[in-house]
Steps between C-alpha positions, in 0.01 A plus 500: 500500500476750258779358332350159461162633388669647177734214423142287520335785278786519281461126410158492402514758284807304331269199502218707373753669196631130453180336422352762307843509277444110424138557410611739248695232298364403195400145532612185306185360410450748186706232332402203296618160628701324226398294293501089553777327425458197256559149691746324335512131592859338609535184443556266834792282504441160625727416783662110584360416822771467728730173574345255772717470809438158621730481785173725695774746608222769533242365684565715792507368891881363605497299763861579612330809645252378699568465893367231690452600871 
């Protein structure tokens, strides 16, 4: 018992030292953001639609599939 009561006091302190170590950092806000990048338009390319497929190949549903009871 005496045992587990320092490994339990043991880690606290380590918690204790480790939080109080990280507090101690400096902190990155002392910085100034950058400043703004300029926008610089890109032109869009203008795409061909794509070639009609009139045999209605994808139109979903095949009837080969379906199982008539």
């Amino acid at each position: 018992m005496k045992l587990l009561k320092q490994f339990i006091t043991t880690f606290v302190i380590f918690c204790v030292l480790a939080v109080s170590a990280m507090a101690v950092e400096p902190q990155r806000n002392d910085q100034k953001p950058p400043p703004p990048k300029e926008k610089v338009e890109v032109p869009k390319q203008e795409k061909p639609p794509p070639p009609r497929n009139n045999n209605n190949s994808n139109r979903g549903g095949d009837d080969k599939k379906k199982v008539k009871p």
